[in-house]
C-alpha positions as CSV (number, residue, x, y, z in Angstrom):
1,X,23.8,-11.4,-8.7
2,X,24.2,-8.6,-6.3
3,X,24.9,-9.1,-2.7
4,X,24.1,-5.9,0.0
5,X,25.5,-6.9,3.8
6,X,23.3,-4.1,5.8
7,X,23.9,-4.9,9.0
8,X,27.5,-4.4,8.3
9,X,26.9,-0.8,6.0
10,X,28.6,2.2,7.3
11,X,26.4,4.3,5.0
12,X,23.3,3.5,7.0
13,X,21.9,4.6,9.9
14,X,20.1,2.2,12.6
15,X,16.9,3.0,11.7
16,X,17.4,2.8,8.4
17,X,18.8,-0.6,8.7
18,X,15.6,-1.5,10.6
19,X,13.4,0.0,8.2
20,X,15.3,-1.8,5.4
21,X,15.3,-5.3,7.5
22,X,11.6,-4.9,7.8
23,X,10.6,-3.6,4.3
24,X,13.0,-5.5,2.4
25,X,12.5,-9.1,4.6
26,X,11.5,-11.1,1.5
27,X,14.9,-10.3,-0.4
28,X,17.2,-10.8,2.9
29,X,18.5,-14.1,3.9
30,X,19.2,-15.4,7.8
31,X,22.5,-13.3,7.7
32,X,21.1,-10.2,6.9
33,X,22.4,-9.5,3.4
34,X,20.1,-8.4,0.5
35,X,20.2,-10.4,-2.5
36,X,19.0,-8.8,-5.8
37,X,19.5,-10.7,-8.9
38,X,19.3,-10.5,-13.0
39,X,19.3,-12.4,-16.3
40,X,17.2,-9.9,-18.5
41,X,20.3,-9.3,-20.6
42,X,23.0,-11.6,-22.2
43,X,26.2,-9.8,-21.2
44,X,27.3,-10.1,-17.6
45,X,28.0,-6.9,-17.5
46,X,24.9,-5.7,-18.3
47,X,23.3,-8.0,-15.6
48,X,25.3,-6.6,-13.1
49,X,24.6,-3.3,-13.9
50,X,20.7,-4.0,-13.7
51,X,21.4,-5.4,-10.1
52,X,23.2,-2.1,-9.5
53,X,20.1,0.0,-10.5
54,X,17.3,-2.3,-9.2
55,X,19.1,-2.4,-5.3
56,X,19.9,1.3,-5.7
57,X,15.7,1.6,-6.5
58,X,14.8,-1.0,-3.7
59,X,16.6,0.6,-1.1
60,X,15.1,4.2,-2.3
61,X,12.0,3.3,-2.0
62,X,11.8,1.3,0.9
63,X,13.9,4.2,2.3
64,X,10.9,6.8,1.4
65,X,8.5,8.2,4.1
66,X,5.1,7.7,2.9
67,X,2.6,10.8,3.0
68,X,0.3,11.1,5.8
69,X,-3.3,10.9,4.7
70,X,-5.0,14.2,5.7
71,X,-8.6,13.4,6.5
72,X,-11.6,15.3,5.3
73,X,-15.2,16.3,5.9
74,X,-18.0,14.9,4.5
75,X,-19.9,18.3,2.7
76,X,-23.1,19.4,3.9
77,X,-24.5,18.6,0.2
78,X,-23.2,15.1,0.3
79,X,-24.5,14.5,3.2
80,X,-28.2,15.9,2.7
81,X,-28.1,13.6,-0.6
82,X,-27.2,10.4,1.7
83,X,-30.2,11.3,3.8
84,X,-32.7,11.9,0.9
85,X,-31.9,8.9,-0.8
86,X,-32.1,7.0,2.7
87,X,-35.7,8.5,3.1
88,X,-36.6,7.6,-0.8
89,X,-35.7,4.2,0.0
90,X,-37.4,3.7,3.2
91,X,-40.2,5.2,1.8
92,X,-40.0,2.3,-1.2
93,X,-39.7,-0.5,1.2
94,X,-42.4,1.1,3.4
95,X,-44.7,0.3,0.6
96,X,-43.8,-3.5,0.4
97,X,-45.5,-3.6,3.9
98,X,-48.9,-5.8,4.1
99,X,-51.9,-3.7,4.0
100,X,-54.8,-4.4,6.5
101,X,-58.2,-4.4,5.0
102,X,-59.4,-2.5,8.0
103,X,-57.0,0.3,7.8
104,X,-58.2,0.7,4.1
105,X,-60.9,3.5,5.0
């Protein structure tokens, strides 16, 4: 078991303690330590060198700034297929419509 106090981390910043208190929430108990733990392996040792590498990777990635999404344009192609196959489908369910005998001729 590996214990993390981050309130009380000199290596951290305030907003990285935020960002960590908020991302991390599930894994941080009422006194704002993180808790990681392991049993994959039969050696202490080993164990606590898993909690080492899995808070290290927690913290990394919760510490990551995710890529803004950059939007795009619809092409002109797409958007001339959309519209055809709009029309060919109107054009379907046009002819479900009821036909009246007098419009026949």
């Amino acid at each position: 078991m590996g214990y993390f106090d981050i309130e009380a981390s000199l290596l951290l910043s305030g907003d990285q303690k935020n960002i960590l208190l908020q991302k991390l929430a599930n894994r941080i108990n009422s006194e704002s330590v993180f808790f990681v733990k392991s049993q994959k392996y039969r050696t202490q040792l080993a164990n606590k060198k898993e909690v080492i590498e899995k808070m290290n990777d927690l913290i990394k990635r919760a510490l990551e700034r995710k890529k803004k999404r950059i939007a795009t344009k619809v092409s002109k192609a797409a958007k001339e297929k959309r519209l055809e196959a709009k029309k060919k489908k109107g054009e379907i369910k046009g002819g479900r419509k009821r036909v009246d005998p007098g419009t026949l001729y």
